[in-house]
C-alpha positions, 0 to 999 in steps of 0.5 A: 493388573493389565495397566498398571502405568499411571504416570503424573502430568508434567506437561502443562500446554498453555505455559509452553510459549512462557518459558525459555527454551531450557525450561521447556525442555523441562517440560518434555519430561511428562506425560498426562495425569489421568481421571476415570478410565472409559475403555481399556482391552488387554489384547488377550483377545478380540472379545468386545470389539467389532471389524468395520465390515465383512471384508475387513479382517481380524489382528492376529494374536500372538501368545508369545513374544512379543507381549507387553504383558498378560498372555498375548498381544495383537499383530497386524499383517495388512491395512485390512487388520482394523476393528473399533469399540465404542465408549461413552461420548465425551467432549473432553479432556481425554487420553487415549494410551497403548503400547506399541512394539516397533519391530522394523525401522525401514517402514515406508508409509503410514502405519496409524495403529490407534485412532480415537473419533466420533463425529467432529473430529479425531487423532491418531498415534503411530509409526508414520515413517513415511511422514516428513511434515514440519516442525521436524521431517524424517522418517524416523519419527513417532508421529500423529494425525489431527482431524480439527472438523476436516482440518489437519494431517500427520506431524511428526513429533520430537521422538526417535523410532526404536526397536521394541515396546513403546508407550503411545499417548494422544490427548485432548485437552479442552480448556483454553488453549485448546489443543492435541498432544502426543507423548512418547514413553511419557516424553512430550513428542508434539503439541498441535493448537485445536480451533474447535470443540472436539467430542470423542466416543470410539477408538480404532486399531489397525491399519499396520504394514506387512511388517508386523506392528504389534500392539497391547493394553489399550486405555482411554481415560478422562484427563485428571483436573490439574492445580497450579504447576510448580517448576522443581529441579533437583540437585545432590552432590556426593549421591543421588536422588530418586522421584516418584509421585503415585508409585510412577519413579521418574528418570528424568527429575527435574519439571512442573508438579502439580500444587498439593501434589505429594513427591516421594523422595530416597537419597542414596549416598555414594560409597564413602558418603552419607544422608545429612538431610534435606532443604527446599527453595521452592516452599513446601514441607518435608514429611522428615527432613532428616530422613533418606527416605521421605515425602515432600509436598505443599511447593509455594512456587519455583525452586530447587529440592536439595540432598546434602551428603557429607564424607564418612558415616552418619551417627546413630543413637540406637541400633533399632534407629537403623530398621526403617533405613534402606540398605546401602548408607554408611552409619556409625554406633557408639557405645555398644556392648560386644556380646558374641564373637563368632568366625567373622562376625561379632554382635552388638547389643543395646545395654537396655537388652531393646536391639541387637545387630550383627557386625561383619568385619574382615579383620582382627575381632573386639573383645566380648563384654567391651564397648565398641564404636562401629562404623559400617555399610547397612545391608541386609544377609539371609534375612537379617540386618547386619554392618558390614564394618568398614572401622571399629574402636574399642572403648574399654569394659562394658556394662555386661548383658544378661540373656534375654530369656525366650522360649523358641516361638518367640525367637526372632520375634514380628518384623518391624517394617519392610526394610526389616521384615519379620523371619518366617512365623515370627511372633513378639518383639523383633530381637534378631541378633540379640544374646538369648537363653532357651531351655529344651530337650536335645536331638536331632544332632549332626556332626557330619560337617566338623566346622558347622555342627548342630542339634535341635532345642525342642521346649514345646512351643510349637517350633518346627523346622520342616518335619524337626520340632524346635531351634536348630543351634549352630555350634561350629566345631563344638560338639553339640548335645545328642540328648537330655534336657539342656540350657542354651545360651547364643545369639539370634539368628536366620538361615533360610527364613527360619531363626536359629540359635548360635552359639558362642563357645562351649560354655553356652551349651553347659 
C-alpha cells in the first residue's frame, strides 16, 4: 500500500492550556487519528491533477532516489511547479498528510508545498525558512500558514529542519476550541486558535524553490471521532518496554490514549533478567498479565503501565509453554529427559513424548536418559527453537523415552504459531527436536565430508528434498547406510526449511 501510516491521536488540543508543562510536553508525542480517507495520490504520476493555468508547469517526477516509497516522487524547480485536485467539500475535522524530502537547509523564502482550501479559509504545510514569526523565530523551522476568513500568516512551530524525508501533517479540528495544527514526523510542532468555521474541498502542491524539495504520498482524510483522553506513563527497570496501538510502535511512550483504545505491549529483559509480569495504576485490564507479550485496554483514568523484571531466568512448566515467546528472555525448565547428545548440543524432551527442544551448551554435556534442570537464552537457529544454555544441572536417572514412530511427511510436523513457524510442508503435530523412529529404504549416501556424513530414508510418503525423495539423516562421522531397508532412530531437526533426521550414534541406524 501506498500509506500504510496510521499513527493514533495523542494530541488532544482543548486540554493544552490544563496541563503543567511537563505534561504538555506529553502531549507533543502524538499525531492525529484518522477516519475515511477523501483523497490520496502516490506521486507515481501527475494522472488525477490539473495545473492552475496554461503558464503554470508540472513537477517533475524522479523514478530514483529520493523516493519515499512506490516508484517515483515529485520535484519541483521553481514557484511555477503548482498543480491541485479537487475532493468532496467538507466542513471538518480533516487532515491533510505528506512526506516531504528536505534536500537543503540554506533555503531562504517560503517553500509552501501542500496547501488544502476552499472558499473560507485554508492552511499550508512546508519548509518556510525564510519564517521567523513568534511563539519560535529562526529560520530552521517546520512551519505553517493559516487563512481564518483573511486572517493569518506563516508560524513556525517547534520542529528542527533536517536533511531527508519527513512526515508533514495539518489538521483542523471543528469542535470547540476550534483550532489548525501542524505536526511534524507525528510530533505536535504548533497549534493555532481558528475563530471561524472553516470548509475544505481542494488541495494544492507546489510552489518549492530552485533547490528541489521533493515530495510523495499525499492523504487527506476526515479526522476519527476521539473518546476521553487517558494520560499514561510507562516504567521498566531491568528491560524495556514497547507501545504500539493499530500496528504504529511508538518511540516516544508516554502521552494520552484514547478510552476503549487497545495497546499492545512486548517487554523484553535485559540480558541477566526476565519478564515477571505486569501492573497498572491507571485501571484497566491486561489481555495476560503474565505474558511479555499482551494488550491492555479499558484505562479508567491517569496512571502508570508497569514491567517487572527480576534477576535470573523465568521458571517454565512445559517446554511447548515457550512456543508463543519471543526470542531473547532467559527461561529455566526443570525435570527433562536428556534424549540426545550430539557434538555441542544436547536435546530435552517431555516424558509424555508432547514437546521436545534442542539445548546449545559451550561446555561439559549431560549424560543421555538423565534429568536435567536448563537454564538458558530462547532464540531461534535454521528454523527451529533452541536454549542457548547459560547452566544446566543434573538430576540423576530419568524416565526413559521411547521414539515416537513417524513416517517422513509428518516429520517436523504444522508450526504453532509465528514465533514458532512450521518447517517447509510440515504436516501433523509440531515435534521439532523430538526423539523419532522412521522405517525406509536407503540411498543417495555421501561421505564426501568425513565430520557430516548422510543418506537419505525413502518410506513412500511423498517427501522430497529438491529432486531426492525421502529425509536426509545426518550421521556425523558414522558410516552411513548405502542401501536396503532400514530403521532409523534420531532426533528432529531443520536445515534450510526442510526436516532432517539426526542421528545420535551408530546404534540408531542398526
Amino acid at each position: 500500500m501506498k500509506m500504510s501510516v496510521r499513527a493514533v491521536c495523542r494530541a488532544i488540543d482543548g486540554l493544552l492550556g490544563l496541563l503543567p508543562a511537563a505534561a504538555a510536553l506529553v502531549v507533543a508525542a502524538w499525531a492525529p487519528a484518522y477516519g475515511a480517507v477523501l483523497w490520496s495520490s502516490g506521486c507515481d504520476s501527475t494522472e488525477g491533477w490539473a495545473t492552475f493555468s496554461e503558464t503554470v508547469t508540472w513537477p517533475s517526477i524522479v523514478t530514483t532516489s529520493p523516493i519515499h516509497s512506490g516508484s517515483g516522487a515529485w520535484a519541483y524547480t521553481n514557484r511555477q511547479n503548482r498543480v491541485y485536485q479537487s475532493f468532496t467539500p467538507t466542513n471538518g475535522p480533516v487532515a491533510l498528510r505528506f512526506w516531504l524530502y528536505d534536500s537543503n537547509l540554506s533555503y531562504s523564502g517560503d517553500a509552501p508545498i501542500a496547501h488544502i482550501h476552499t472558499g473560507s479559509g485554508s492552511f499550508t504545510a512546508g519548509m518556510s525558512a525564510g519564517v521567523s514569526t513568534s511563539p519560535i523565530g529562526g529560520t530552521t523551522r517546520y512551519a505553517f500558514k493559516l487563512n481564518d476568513n483573511g486572517v493569518g500568516g506563516w508560524v513556525c512551530g517547534t520542529a528542527q529542519r533536517s536533511v531527508g524525508w519527513h512526515r508533514l501533517e495539518v489538521v483542523y479540528k471543528n469542535t470547540s476550541p476550534r483550532n489548525a495544527c501542524l505536526y511534524v514526523d507525528g510530533v505536535l510542532s504548533y497549534t493555532k486558535a481558528v475563530n471561524n468555521a472553516l470548509t475544505f474541498g481542494a488541495v494544492s502542491v507546489g510552489m518549492g524553490l530552485s533547490s528541489s524539495p521533493y515530495s510523495d504520498d499525499f492523504r487527506c482524510d476526515t479526522m476519527a471521532v476521539l473518546g476521553a483522553p487517558r494520560l499514561l506513563t510507562f516504567a521498566a527497570t531491568g528491560g524495556d518496554i514497547a507501545v504500539s496501538v493499530g500496528g504504529v510502535q511508538f518511540a516516544q511512550k508516554d502521552g494520552f490514549y484514547d478510552e476503549g483504545e487497545t495497546i499492545c505491549l512486548t517487554a523484553t529483559p535485559n540480558p541477566g533478567c526476565s519478564f515477571a509480569g505486569w501492573n497498572s495504576t491507571a485501571g484497566g485490564a491486561f489481555a495476560n498479565p503474565s505474558s511479555p507479550v499482551t494488550t491492555f485496554s479499558g484505562a479508567t483514568g491517569a496512571g502508570t503501565i508497569t514491567a517487572t523484571f527480576v534477576s535470573g531466568a523465568t521458571a517454565v512448566d512445559k517446554i511447548s509453554d515457550l512456543w508463543p515467546l519471543t526470542n531473547g528472555p532467559s527461561y529455566k525448565l526443570t525435570d527433562k529427559v536428556v534424549t540426545g547428545v550430539v557434538g555441542n548440543a544436547f536435546w530435552i524432551e517431555e516424558t509424555n513424548r508432547s514437546a521436545a527442544i534442542k539445548v546449545v551448551y559451550a561446555g561439559a554435556m549431560p549424560v543421555q536418559g538423565n534429568k536435567v534442570d536448563v537454564s538458558g537464552v530462547l532464540d531461534s537457529s535454521s528454523g527451529q527453537r533452541v536454549l542457548n544454555a547459560t547452566s544446566w544441572t543434573d538430576k540423576g536417572a530419568g524416565t526413559a523415552i521411547a521414539p515416537l514412530g513417524v513416517i517422513e511427511r509428518a516429520a517436523g510436523g504444522k508450526g504453532v504459531n509465528a514465533n514458532t513457524p512450521a518447517i517447509s510442508g510440515g504436516t501433523g503435530l509440531y515435534n521439532v527436536g523430538m526423539l523419532v523412529r522412521i522405517a525406509g529404504s536407503a540411498g543417495n549416501s555421501s561421505v564426501s565430508d568425513p565430520n557430516n556424513k548422510y543418506f537419505y530414508l525413502d518410506d513412500g510418503s511423498g517427501l522430497v528434498d529438491g529432486a531426492i525423495p525421502g529425509i536426509k539423516v545426518l550421521c556425523g562421522t558414522n558410516a552411513p547406510k548405502t542401501s536396503g531397508n532400514v530403521t532409523v532412530t534420531g532426533l528432529v531437526g531443520v536445515v534450510g526449511g526442510k526436516p532432517v533426521i539426526i542421528i545420535r550414534g551408530a546404534g540408531d541406524i542398526p
